[in-house]
Backbone as CSV, one residue per row, in Angstrom:
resi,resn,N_x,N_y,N_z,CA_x,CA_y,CA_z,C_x,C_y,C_z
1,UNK,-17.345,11.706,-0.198,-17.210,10.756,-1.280,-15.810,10.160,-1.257
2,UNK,-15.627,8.820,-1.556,-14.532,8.141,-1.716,-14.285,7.584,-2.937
3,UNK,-13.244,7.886,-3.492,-13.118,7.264,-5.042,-11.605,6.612,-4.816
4,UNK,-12.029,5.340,-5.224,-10.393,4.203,-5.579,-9.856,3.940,-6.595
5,UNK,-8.727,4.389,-6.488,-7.820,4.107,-8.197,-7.537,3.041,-8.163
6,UNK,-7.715,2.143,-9.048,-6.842,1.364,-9.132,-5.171,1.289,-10.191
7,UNK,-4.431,0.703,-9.755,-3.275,-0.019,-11.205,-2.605,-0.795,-10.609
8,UNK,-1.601,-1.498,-11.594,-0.726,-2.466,-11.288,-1.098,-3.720,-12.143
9,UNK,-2.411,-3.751,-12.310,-2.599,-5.417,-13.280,-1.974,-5.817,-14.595
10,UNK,-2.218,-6.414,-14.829,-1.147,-7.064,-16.099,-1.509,-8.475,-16.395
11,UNK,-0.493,-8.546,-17.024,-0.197,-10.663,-17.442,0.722,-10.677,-16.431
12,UNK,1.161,-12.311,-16.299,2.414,-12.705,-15.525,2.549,-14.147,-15.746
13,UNK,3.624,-14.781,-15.637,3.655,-16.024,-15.957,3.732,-16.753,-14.593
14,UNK,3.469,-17.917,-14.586,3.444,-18.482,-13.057,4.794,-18.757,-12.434
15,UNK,4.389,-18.227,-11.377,6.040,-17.837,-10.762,6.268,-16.663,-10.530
16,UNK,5.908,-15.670,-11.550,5.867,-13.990,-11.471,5.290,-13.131,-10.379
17,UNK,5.670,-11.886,-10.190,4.864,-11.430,-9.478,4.328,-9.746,-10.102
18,UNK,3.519,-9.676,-9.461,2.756,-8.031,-9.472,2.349,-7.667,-8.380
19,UNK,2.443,-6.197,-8.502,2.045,-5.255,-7.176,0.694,-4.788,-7.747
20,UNK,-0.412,-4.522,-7.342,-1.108,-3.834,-7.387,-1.518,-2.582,-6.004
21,UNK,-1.909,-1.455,-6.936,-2.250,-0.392,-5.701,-3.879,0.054,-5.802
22,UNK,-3.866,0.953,-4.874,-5.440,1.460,-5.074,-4.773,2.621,-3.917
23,UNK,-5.557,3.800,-4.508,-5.566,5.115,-3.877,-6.688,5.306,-3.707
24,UNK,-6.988,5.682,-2.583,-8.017,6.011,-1.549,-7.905,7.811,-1.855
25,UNK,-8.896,8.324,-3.294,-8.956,9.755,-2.999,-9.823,10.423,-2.176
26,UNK,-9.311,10.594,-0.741,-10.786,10.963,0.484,-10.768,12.684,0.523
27,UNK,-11.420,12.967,1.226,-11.153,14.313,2.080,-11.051,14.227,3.444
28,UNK,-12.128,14.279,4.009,-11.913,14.191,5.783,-12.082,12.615,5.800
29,UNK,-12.600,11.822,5.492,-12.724,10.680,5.394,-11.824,9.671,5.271
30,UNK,-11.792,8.675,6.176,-10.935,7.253,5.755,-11.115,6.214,6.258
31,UNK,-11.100,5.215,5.464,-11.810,3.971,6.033,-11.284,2.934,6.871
32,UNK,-12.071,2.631,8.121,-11.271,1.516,8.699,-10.994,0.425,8.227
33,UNK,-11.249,-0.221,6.955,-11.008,-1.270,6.383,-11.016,-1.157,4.688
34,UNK,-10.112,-1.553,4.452,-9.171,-1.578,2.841,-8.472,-3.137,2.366
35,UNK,-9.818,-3.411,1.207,-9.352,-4.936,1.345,-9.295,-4.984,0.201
36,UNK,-8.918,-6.278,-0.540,-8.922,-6.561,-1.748,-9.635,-7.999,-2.559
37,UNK,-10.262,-8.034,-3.883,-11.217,-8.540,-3.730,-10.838,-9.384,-5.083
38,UNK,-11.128,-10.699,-5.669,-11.174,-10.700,-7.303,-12.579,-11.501,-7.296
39,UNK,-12.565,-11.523,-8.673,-13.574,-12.679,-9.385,-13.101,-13.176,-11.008
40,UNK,-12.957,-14.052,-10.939,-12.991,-15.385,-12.025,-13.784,-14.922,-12.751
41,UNK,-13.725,-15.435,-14.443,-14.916,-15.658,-15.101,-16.075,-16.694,-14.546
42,UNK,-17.081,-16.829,-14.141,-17.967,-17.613,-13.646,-18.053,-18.271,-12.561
43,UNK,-16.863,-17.010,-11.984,-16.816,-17.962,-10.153,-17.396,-16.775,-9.081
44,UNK,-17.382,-16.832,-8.188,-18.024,-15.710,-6.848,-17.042,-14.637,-6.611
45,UNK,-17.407,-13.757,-6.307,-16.094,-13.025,-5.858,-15.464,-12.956,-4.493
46,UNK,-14.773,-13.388,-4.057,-13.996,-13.614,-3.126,-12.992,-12.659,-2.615
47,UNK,-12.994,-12.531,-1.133,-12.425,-11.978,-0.387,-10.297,-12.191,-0.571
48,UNK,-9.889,-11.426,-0.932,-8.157,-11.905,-0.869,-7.547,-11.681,-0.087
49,UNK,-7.379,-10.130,0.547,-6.811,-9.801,1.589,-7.181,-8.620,2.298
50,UNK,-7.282,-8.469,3.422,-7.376,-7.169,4.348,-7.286,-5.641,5.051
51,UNK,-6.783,-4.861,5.084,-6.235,-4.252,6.119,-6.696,-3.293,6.900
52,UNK,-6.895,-3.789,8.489,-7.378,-2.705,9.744,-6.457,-1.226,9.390
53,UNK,-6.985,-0.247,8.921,-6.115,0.847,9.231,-6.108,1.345,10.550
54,UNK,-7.310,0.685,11.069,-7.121,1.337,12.874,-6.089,0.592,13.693
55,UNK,-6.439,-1.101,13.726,-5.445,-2.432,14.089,-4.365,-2.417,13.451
56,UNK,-4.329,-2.144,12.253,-2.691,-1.794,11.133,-2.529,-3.292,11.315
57,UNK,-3.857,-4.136,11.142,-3.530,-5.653,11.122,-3.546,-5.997,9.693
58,UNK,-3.631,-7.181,8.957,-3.931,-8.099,8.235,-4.931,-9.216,8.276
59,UNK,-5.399,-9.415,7.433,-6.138,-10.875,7.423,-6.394,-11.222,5.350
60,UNK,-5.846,-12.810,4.960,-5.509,-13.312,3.712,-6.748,-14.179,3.827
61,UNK,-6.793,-14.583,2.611,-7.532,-15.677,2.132,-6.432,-16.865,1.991
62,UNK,-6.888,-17.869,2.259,-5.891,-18.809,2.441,-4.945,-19.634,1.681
63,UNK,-5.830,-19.665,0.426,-5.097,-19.766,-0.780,-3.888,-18.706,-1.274
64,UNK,-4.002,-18.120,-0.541,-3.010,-16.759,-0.787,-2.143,-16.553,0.079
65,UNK,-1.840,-16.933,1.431,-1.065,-16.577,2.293,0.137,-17.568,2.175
66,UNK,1.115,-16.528,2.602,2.436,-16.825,2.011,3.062,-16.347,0.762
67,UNK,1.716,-15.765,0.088,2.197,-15.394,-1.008,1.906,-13.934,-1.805
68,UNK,0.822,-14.004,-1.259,0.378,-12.349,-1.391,0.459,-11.429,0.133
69,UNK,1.308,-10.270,-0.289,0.993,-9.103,0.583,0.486,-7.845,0.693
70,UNK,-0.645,-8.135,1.950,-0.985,-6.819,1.643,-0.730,-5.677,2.879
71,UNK,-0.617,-4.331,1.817,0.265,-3.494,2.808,-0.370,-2.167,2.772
72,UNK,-0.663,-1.035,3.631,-0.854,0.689,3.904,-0.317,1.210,4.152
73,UNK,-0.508,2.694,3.069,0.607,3.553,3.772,-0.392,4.618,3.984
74,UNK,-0.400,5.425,5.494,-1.665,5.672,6.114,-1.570,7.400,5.469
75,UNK,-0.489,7.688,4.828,-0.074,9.347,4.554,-0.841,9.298,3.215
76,UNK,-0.592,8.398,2.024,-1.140,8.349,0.583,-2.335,7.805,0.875
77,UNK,-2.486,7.493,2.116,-4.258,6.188,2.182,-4.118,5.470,1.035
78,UNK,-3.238,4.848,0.604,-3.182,3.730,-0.506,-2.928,2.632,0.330
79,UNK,-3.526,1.515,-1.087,-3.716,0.255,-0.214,-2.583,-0.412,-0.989
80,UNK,-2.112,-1.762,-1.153,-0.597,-2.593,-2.047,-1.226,-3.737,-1.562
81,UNK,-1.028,-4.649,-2.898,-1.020,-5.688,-2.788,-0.401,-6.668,-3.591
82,UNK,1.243,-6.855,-3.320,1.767,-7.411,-3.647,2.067,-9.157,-3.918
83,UNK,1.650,-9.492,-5.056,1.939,-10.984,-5.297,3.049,-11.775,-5.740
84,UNK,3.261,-12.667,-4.702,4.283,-12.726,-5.708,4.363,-14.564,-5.586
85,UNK,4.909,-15.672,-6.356,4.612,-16.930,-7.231,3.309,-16.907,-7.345
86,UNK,2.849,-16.054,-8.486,1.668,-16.510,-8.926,1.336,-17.610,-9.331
87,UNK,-0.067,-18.193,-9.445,-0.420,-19.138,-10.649,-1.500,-18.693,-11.160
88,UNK,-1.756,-19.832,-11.826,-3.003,-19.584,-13.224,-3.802,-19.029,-12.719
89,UNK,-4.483,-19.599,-11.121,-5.639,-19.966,-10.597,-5.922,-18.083,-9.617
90,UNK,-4.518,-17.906,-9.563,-4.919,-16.149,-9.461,-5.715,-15.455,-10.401
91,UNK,-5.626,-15.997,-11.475,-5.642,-15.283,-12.774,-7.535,-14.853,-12.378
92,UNK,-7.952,-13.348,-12.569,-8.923,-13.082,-12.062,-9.179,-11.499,-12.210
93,UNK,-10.445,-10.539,-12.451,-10.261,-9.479,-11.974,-10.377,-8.844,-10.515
94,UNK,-9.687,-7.970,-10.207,-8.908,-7.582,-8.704,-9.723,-6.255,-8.612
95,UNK,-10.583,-6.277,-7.536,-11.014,-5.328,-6.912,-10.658,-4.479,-5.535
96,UNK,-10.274,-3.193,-5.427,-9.808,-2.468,-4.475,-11.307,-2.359,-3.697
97,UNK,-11.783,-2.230,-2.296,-12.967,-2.034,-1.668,-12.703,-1.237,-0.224
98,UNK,-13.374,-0.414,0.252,-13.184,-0.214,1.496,-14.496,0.140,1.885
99,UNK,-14.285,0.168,3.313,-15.663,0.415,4.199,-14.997,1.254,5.745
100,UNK,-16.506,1.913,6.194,-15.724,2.298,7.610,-16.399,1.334,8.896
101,UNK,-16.524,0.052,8.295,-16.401,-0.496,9.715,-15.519,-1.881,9.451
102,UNK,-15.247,-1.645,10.777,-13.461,-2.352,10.953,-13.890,-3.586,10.289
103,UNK,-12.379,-4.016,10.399,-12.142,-5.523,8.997,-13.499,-6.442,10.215
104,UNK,-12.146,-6.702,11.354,-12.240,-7.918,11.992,-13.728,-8.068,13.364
105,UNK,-14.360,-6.851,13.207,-15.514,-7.521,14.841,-16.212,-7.845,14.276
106,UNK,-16.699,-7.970,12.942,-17.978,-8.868,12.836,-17.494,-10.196,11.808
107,UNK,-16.272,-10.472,11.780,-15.681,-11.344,11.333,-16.138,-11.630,10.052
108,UNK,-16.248,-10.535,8.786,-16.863,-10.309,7.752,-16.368,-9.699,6.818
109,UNK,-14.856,-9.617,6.877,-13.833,-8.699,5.668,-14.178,-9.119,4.454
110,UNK,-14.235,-10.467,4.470,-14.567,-11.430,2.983,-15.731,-11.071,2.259
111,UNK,-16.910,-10.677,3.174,-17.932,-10.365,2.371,-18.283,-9.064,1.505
112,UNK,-18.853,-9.403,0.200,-18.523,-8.092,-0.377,-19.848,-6.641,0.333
113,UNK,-21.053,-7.235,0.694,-22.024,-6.295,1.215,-21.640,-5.026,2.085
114,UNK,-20.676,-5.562,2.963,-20.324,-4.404,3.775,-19.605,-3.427,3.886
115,UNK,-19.245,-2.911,2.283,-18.255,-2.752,1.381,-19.406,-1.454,0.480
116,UNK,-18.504,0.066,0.815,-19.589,0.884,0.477,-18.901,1.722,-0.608
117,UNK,-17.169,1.504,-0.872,-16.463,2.226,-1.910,-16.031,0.653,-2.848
118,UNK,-15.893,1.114,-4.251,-15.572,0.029,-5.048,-14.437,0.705,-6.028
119,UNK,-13.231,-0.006,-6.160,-12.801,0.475,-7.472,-13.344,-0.566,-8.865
120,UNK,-12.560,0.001,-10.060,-12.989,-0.089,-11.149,-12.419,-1.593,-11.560
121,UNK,-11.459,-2.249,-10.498,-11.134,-3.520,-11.123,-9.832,-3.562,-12.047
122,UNK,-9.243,-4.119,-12.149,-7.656,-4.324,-12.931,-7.231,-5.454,-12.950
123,UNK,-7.201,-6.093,-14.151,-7.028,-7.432,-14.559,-5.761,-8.069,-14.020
124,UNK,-5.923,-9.203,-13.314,-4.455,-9.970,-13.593,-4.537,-11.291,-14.289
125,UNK,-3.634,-11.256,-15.253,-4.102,-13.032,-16.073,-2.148,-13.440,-15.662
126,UNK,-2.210,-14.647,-15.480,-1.080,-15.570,-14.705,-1.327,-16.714,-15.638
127,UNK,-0.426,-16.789,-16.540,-0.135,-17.932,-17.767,0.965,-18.900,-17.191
């Protein structure tokens, strides 16, 4: 079993930034892919950012790059995802997700289906 903490959400004003984390509580288990996810009131939920723990790569959503980072630290299996000049249009709830098959060979990080751990979500609103 895999359970994801989430914290870090908040308000922020545009321009601001926040870190958010998610802890990966495993046992023998860990996933090759640790991404991060939001959804809008009445919009889809969308893919934000990535990370291969096998590749120790990245991959952003594009609206986001440059500005959000996301980062692992492979000892805590926590995931970071640091934002920083927010705007409004971040403003969304933020989902921690992982799976054990890698981000990038089926060129499908974004999608939420292949995605078998979920955290509980942690608000960010960007005024």
């Amino acid at each position: 079993d895999v359970q994801l903490v989430e914290s870090g959400g908040g308000s922020a004003q545009a321009g601001g930034s926040l870190r958010l984390s998610c802890a990966a509580r495993t046992g023998t288990f860990r996933s090759a892919c640790m991404s991060w996810f939001r959804q809008a009131p009445g919009q889809e939920r969308e893919g934000v950012a990535s990370f291969s723990t096998r590749a120790r790569t990245t991959g952003y959503l594009d609206s986001v790059k440059g500005r959000f980072t996301i980062a692992y630290n492979n000892d805590k299996n926590t995931v970071y995802l640091r934002m920083n000049n927010l705007k409004p249009e971040d403003s969304a709830m933020y989902y921690c997700a992982s799976r054990p098959l890698d981000c990038w060979t089926r060129g499908d990080w974004y999608v939420q289906s292949p995605y078998n751990y979920w955290g509980q979500g942690t608000q960010v609103t960007v005024s």
